[in-house]
N, C-alpha and C positions, 0 to 999 in steps of 0.2 A: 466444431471443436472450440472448447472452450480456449483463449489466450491468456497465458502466462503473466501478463500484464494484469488483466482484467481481478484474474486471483491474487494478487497483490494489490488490488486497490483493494477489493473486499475483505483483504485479511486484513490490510491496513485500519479500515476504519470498524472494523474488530477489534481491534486493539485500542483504540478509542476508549471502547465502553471498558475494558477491565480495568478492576479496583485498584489498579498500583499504578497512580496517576502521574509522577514524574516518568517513571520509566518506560512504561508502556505509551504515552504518550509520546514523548518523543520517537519510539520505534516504531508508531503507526502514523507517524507523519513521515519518517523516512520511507517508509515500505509506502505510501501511498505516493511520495515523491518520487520513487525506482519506479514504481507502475507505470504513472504517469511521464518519465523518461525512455521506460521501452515501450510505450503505446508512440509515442513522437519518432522515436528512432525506428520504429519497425514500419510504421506509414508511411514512410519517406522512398 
């Protein structure tokens, strides 16, 4: 099964590439920071 985490880091840098670069930008840097928060908090 795929991890929760792991779909937020890919949606994150998803969001990278779309055309509406202040905003979408900043919310796949968040989403890819959450991933990377429950990837740390769930391996522990």
């Amino acid at each position: 099964m795929v991890r929760i985490s792991t779909i937020l880091i890919l949606v994150g840098i998803g969001l990278l590439f779309v055309p509406i670069p202040p905003i979408a930008t900043a919310i796949g840097v968040l989403v890819i920071l959450a991933g990377i928060a429950l990837r740390v908090i769930a391996d522990r």
